[in-house]
MDTraj code that builds the backbone (N, CA, C; nanometers):
import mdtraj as md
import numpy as np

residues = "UNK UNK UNK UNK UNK UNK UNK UNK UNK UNK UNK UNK UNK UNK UNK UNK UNK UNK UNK UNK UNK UNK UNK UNK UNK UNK UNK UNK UNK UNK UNK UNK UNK UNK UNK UNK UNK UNK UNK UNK UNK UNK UNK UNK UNK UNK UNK UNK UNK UNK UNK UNK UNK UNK UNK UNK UNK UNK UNK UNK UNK UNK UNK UNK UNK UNK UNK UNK UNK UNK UNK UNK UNK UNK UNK UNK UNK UNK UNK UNK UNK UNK UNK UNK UNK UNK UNK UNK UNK UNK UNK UNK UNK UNK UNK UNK UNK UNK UNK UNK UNK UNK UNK UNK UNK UNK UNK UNK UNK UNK UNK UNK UNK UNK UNK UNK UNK UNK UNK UNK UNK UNK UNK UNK UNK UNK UNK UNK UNK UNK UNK UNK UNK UNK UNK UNK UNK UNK UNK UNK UNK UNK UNK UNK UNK UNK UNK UNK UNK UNK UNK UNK UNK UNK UNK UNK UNK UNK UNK UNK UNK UNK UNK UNK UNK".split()
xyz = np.array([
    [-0.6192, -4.5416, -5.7814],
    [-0.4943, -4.5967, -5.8220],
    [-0.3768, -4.5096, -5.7798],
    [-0.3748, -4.4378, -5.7943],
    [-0.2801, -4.2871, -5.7207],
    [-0.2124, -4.3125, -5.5624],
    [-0.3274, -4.3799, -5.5136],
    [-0.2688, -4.4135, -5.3958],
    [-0.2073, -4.5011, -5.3541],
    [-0.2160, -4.6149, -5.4672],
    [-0.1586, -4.7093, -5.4430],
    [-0.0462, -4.7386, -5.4780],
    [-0.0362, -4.6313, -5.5853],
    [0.1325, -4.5971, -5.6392],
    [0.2271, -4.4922, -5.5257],
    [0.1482, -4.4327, -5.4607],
    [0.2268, -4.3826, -5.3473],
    [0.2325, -4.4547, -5.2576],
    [0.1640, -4.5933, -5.2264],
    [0.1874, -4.6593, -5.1399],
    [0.3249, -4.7536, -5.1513],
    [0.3476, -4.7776, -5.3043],
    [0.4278, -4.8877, -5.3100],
    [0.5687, -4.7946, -5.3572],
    [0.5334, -4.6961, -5.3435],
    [0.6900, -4.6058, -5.3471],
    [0.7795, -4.6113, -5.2509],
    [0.9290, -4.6223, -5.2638],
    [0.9926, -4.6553, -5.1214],
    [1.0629, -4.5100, -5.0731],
    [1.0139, -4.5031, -5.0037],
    [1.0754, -4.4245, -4.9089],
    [1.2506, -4.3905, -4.8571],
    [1.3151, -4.3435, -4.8605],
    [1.4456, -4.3667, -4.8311],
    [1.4244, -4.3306, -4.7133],
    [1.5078, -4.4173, -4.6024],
    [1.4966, -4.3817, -4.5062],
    [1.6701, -4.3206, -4.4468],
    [1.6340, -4.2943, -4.3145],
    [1.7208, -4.1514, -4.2704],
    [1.8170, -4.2131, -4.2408],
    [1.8956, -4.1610, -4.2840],
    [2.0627, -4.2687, -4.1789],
    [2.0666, -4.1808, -4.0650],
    [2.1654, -4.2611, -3.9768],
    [2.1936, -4.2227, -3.8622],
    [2.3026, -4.2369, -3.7731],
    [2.3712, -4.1170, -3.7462],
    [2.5299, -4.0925, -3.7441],
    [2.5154, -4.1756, -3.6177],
    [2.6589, -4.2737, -3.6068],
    [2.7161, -4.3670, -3.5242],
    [2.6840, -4.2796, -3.4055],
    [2.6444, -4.3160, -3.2737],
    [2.7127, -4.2553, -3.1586],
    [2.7762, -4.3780, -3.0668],
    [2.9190, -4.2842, -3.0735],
    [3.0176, -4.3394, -2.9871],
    [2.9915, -4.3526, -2.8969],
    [3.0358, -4.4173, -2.7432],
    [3.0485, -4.4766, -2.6355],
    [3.1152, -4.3436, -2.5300],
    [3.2275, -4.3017, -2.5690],
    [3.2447, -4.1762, -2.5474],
    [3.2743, -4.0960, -2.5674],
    [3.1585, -4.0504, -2.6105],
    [3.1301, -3.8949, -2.6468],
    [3.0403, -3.8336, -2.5119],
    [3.0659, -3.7252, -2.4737],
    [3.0182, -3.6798, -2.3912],
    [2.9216, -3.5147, -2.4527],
    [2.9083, -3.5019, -2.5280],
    [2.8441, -3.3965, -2.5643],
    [2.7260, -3.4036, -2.5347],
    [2.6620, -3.2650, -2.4669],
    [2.5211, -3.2456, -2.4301],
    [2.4218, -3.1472, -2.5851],
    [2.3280, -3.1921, -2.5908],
    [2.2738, -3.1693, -2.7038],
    [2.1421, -2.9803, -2.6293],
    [2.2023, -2.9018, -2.6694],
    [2.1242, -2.7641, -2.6421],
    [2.0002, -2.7786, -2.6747],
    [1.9092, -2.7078, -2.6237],
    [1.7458, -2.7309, -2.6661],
    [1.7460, -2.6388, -2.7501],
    [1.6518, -2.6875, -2.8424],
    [1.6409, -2.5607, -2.9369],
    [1.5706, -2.4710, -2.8716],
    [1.6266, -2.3668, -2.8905],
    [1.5693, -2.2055, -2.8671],
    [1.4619, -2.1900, -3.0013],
    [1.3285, -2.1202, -2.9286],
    [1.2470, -2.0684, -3.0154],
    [1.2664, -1.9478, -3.0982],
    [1.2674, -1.8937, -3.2107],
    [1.3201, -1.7998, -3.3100],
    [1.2276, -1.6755, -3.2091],
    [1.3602, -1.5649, -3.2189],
    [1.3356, -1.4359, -3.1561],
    [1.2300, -1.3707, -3.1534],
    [1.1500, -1.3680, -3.2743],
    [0.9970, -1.3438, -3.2384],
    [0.9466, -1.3533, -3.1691],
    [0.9148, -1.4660, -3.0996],
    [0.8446, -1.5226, -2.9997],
    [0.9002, -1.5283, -2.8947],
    [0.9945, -1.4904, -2.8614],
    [1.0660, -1.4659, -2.7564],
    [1.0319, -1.3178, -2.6486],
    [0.9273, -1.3252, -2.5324],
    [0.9239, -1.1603, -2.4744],
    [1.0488, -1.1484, -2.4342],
    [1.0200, -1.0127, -2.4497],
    [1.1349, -0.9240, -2.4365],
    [1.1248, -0.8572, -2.2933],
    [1.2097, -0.9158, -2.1956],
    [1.1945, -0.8912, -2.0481],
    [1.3328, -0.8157, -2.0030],
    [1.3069, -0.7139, -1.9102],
    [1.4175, -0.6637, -1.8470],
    [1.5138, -0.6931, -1.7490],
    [1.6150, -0.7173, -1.7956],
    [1.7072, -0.7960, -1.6817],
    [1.7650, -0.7338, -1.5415],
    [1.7042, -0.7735, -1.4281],
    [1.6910, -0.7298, -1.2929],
    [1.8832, -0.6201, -1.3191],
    [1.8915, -0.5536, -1.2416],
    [2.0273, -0.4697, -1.2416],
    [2.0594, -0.5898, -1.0855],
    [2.1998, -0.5852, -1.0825],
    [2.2438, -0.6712, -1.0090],
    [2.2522, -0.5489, -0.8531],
    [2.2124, -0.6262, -0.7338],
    [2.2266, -0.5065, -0.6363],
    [2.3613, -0.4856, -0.5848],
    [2.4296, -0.3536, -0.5407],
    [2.5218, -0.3189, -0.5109],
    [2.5606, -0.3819, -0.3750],
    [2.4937, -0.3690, -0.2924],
    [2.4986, -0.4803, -0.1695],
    [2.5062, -0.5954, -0.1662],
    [2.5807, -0.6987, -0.1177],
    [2.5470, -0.8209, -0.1059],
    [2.4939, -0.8753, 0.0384],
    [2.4598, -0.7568, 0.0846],
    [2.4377, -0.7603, 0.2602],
    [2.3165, -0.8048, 0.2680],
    [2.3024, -0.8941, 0.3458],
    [2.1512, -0.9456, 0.4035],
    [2.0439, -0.8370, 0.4589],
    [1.9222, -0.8432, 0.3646],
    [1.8089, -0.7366, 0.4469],
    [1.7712, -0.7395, 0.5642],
    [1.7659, -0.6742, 0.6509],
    [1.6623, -0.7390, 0.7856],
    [1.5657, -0.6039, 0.8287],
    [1.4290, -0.7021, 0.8243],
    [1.3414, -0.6661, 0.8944],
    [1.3055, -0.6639, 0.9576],
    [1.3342, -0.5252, 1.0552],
    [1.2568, -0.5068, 1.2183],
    [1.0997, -0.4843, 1.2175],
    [1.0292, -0.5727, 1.2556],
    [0.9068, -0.5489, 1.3257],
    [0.9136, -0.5353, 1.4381],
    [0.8267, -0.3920, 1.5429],
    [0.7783, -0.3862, 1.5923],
    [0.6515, -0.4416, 1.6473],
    [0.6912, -0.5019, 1.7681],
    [0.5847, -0.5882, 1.8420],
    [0.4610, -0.4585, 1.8701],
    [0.3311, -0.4977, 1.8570],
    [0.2248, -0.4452, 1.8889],
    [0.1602, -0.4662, 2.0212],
    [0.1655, -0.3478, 2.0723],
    [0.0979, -0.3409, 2.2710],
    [-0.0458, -0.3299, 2.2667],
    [-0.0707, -0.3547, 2.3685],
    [-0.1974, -0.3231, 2.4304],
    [-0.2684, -0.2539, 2.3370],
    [-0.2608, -0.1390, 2.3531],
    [-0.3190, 0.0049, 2.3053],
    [-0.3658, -0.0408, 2.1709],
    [-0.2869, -0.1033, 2.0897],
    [-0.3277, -0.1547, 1.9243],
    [-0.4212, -0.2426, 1.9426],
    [-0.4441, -0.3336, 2.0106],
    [-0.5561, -0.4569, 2.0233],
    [-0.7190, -0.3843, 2.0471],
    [-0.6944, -0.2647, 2.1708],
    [-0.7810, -0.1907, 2.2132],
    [-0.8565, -0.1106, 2.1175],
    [-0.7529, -0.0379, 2.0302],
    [-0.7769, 0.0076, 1.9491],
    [-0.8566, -0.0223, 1.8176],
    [-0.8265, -0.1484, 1.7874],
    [-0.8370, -0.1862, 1.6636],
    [-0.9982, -0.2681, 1.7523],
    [-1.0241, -0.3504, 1.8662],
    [-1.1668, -0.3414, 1.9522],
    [-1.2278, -0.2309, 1.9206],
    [-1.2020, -0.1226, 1.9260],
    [-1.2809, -0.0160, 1.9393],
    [-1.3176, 0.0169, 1.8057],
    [-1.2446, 0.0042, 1.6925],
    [-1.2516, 0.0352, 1.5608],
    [-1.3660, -0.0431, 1.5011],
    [-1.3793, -0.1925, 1.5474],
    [-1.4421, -0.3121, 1.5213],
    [-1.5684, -0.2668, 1.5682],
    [-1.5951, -0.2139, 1.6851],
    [-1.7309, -0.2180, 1.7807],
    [-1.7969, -0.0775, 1.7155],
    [-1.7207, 0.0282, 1.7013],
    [-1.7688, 0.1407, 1.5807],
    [-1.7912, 0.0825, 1.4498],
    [-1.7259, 0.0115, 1.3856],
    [-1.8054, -0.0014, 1.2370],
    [-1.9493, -0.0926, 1.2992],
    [-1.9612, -0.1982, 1.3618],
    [-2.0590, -0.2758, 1.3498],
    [-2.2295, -0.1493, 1.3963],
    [-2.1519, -0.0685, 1.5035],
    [-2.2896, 0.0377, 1.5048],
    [-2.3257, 0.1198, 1.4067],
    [-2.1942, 0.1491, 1.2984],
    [-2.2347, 0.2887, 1.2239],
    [-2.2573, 0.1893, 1.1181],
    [-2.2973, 0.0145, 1.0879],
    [-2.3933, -0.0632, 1.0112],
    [-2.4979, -0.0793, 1.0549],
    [-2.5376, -0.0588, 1.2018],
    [-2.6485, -0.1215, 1.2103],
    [-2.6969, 0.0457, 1.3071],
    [-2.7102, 0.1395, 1.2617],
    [-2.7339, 0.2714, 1.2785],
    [-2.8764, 0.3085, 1.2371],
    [-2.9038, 0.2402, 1.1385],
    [-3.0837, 0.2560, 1.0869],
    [-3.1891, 0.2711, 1.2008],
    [-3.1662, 0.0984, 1.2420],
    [-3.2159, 0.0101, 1.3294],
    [-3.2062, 0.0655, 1.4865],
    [-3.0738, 0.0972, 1.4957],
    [-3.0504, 0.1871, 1.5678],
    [-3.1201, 0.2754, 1.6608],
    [-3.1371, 0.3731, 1.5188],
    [-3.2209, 0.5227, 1.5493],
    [-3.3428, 0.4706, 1.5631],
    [-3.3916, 0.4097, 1.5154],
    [-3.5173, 0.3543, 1.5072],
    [-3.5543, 0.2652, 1.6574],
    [-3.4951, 0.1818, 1.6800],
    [-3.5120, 0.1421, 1.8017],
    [-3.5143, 0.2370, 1.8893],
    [-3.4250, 0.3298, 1.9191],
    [-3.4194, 0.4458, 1.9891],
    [-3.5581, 0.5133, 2.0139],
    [-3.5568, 0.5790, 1.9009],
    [-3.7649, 0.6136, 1.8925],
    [-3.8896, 0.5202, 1.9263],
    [-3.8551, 0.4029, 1.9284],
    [-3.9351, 0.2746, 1.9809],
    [-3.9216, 0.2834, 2.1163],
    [-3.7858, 0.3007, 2.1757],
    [-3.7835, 0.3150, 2.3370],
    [-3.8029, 0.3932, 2.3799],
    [-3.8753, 0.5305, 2.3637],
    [-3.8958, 0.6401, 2.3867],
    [-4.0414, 0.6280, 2.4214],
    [-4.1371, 0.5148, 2.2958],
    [-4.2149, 0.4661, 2.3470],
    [-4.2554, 0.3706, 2.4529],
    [-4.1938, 0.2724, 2.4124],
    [-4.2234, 0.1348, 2.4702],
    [-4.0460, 0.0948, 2.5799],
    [-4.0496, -0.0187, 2.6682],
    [-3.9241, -0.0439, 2.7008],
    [-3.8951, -0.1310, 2.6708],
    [-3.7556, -0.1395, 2.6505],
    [-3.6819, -0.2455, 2.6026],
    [-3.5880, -0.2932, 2.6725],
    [-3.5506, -0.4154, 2.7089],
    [-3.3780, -0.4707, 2.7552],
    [-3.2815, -0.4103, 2.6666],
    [-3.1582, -0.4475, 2.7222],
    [-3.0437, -0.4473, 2.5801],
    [-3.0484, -0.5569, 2.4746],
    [-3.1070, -0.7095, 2.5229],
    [-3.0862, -0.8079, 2.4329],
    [-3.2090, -0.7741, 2.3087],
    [-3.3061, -0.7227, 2.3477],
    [-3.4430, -0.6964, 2.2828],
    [-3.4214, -0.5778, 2.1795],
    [-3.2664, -0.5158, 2.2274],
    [-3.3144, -0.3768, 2.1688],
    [-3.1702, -0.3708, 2.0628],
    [-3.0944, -0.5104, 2.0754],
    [-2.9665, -0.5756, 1.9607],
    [-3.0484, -0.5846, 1.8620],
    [-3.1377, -0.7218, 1.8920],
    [-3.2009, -0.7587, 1.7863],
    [-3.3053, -0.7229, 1.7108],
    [-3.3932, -0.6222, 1.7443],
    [-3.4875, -0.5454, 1.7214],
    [-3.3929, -0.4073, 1.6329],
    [-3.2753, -0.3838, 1.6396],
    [-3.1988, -0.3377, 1.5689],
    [-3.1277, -0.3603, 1.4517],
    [-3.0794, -0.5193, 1.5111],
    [-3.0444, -0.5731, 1.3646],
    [-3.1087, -0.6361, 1.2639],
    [-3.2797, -0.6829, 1.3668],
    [-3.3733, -0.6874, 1.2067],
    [-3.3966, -0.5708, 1.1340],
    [-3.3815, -0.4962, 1.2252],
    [-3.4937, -0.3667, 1.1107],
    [-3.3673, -0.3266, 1.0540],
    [-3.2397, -0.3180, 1.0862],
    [-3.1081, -0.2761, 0.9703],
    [-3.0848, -0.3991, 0.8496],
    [-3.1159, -0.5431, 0.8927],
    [-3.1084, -0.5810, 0.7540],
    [-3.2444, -0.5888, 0.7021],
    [-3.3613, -0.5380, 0.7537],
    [-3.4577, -0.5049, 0.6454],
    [-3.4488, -0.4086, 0.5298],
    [-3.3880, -0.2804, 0.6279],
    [-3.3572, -0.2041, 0.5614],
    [-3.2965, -0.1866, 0.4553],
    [-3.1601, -0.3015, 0.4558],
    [-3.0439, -0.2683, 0.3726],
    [-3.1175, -0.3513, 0.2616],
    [-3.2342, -0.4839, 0.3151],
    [-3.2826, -0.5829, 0.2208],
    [-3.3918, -0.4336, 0.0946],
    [-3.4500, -0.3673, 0.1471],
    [-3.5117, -0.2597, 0.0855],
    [-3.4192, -0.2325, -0.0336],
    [-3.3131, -0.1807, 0.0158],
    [-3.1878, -0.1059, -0.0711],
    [-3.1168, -0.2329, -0.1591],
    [-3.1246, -0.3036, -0.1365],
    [-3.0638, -0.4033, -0.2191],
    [-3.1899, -0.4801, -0.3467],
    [-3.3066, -0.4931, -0.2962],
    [-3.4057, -0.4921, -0.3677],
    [-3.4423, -0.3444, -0.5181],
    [-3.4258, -0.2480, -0.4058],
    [-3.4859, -0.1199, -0.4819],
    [-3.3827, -0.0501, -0.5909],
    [-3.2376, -0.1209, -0.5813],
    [-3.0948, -0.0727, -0.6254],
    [-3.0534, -0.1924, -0.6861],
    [-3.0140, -0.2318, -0.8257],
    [-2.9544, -0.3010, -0.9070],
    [-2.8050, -0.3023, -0.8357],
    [-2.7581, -0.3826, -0.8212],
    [-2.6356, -0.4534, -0.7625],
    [-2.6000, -0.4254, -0.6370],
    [-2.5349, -0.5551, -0.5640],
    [-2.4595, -0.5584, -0.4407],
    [-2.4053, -0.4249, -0.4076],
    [-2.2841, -0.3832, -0.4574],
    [-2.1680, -0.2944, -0.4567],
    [-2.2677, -0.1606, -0.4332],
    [-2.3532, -0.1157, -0.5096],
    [-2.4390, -0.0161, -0.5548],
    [-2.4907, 0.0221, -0.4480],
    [-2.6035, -0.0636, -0.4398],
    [-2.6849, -0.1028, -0.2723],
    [-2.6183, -0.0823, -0.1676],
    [-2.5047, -0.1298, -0.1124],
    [-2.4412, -0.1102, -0.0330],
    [-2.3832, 0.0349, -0.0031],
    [-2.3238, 0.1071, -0.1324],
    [-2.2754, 0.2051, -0.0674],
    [-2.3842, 0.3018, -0.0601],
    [-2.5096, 0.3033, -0.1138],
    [-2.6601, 0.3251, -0.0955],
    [-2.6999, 0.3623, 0.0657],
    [-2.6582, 0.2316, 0.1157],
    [-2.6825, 0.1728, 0.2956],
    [-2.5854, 0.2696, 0.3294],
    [-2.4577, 0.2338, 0.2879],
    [-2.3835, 0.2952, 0.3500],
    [-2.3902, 0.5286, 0.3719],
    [-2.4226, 0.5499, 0.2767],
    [-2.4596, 0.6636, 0.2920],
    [-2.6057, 0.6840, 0.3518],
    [-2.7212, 0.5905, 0.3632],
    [-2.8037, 0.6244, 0.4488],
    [-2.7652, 0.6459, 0.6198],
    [-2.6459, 0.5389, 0.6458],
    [-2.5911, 0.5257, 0.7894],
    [-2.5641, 0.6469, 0.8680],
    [-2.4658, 0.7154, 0.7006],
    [-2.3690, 0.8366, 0.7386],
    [-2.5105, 0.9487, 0.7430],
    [-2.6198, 0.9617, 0.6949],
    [-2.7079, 1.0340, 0.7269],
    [-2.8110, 1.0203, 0.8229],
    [-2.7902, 0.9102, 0.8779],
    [-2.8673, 0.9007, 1.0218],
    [-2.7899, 0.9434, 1.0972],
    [-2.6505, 0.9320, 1.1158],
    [-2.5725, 0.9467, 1.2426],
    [-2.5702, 1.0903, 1.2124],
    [-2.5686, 1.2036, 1.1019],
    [-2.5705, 1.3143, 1.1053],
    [-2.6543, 1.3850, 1.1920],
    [-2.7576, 1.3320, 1.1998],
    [-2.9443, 1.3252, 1.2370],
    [-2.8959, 1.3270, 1.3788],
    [-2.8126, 1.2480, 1.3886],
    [-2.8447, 1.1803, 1.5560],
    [-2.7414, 1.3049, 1.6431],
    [-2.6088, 1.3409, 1.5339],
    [-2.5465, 1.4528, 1.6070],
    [-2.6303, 1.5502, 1.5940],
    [-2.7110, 1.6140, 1.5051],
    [-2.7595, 1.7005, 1.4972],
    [-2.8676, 1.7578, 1.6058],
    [-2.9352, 1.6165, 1.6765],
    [-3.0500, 1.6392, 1.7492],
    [-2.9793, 1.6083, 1.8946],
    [-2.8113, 1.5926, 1.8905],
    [-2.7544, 1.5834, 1.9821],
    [-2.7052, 1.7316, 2.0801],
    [-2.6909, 1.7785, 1.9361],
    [-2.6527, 1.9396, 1.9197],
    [-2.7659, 2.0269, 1.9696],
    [-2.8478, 1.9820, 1.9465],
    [-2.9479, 2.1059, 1.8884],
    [-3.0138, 2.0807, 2.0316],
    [-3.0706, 1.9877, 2.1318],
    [-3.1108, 1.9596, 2.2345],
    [-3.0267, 1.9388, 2.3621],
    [-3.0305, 2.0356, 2.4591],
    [-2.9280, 1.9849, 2.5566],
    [-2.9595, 1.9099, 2.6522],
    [-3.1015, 1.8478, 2.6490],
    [-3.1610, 1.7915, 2.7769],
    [-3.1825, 1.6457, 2.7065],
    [-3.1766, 1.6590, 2.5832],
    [-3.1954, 1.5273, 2.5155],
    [-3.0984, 1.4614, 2.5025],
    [-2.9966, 1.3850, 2.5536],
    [-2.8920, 1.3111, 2.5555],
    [-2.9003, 1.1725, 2.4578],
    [-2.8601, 1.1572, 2.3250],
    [-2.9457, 1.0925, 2.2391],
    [-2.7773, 0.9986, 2.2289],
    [-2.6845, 0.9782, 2.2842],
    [-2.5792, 0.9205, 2.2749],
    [-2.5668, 0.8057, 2.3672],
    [-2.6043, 0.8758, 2.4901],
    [-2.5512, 0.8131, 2.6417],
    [-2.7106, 0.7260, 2.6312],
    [-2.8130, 0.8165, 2.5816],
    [-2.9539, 0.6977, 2.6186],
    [-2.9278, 0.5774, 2.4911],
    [-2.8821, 0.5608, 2.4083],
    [-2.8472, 0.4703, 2.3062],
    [-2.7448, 0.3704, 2.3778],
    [-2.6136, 0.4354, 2.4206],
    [-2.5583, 0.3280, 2.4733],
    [-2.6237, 0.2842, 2.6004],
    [-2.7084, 0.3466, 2.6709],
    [-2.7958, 0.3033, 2.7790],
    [-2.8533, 0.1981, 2.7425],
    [-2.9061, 0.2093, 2.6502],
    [-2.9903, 0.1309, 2.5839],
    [-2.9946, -0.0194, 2.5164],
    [-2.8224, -0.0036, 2.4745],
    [-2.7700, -0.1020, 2.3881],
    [-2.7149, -0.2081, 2.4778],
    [-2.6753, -0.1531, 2.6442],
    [-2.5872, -0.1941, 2.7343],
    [-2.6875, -0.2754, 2.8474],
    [-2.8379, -0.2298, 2.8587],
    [-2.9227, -0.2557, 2.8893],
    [-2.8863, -0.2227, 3.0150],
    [-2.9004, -0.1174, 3.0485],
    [-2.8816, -0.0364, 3.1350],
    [-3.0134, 0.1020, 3.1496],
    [-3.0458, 0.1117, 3.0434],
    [-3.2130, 0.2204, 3.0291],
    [-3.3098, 0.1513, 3.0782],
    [-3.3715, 0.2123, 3.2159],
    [-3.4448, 0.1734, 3.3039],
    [-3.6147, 0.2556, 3.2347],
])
top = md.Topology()
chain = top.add_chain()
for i, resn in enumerate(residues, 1):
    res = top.add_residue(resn, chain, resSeq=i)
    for name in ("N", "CA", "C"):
        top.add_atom(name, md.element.get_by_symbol(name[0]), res)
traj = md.Trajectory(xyz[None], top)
């Protein structure tokens, strides 16, 4: 019954101020109370009103070459395992250059597949690989150093270029 006495209660309803024809007033949005408002720092106005300009320098030759050469060094000092390893394979057996890419880059992503298996995460594993790389190529200067008849640089790129007869 309660509800039905609030049902049949009347309501007053809202009046509502005339609007004129012309009136031109724009109605402000309400702003949210300052609380909630962040509190941001207002840029300082710049003393210049002068237009910035940026000179780039066009990039020559030498940078393209360069940045080739940068490209063709990381992909060996990744696939450096395989590498060394092939290397010691051709010492045995002979190889082309095309025989002695890919015979390189299986056994480097076996390898890295080892390290990624044997090492809990990507990131981990990797820099794992990556410090095995940096300790083969140590290996490889070392026995570069240490042997003067053993040319373990020039027979690699011999090798890679298919050029090792």
């Amino acid at each position: 019954m309660s509800e039905e006495n609030l049902n049949n209660e009347v309501q007053p309803e809202a009046t509502e101020a005339p609007v004129s024809a012309d009136a031109t007033t724009q109605v402000a949005p309400a702003e949210p109370p300052a609380s909630e408002v962040p509190q941001e720092p207002t840029p300082a106005a710049p003393e210049n009103d002068e237009p910035q300009v940026i000179i780039q320098k066009e990039r020559g030759f030498a940078h393209y070459v360069g940045f080739a050469l940068l490209c063709v060094l990381c992909i060996f000092f990744f696939f450096m395992p395989g590498i060394a390893l092939t290397f010691g394979v051709s010492r045995i057996a002979t190889l082309n250059g095309a025989a002695a890419w890919v015979f390189s880059a299986i056994l480097s992503v076996i390898i890295w597949l080892v390290f990624k298996l044997k090492i809990k995460g990507f990131k981990k594993s990797f820099y794992w690989y990556i410090g095995l790389c940096a300790v083969v190529l140590a290996i490889l200067i070392a026995i570069e150093v240490l042997t003067e008849n053993f040319n373990v640089f020039s027979s690699i790129f011999a090798l890679m270029t298919g050029a090792a007869g």
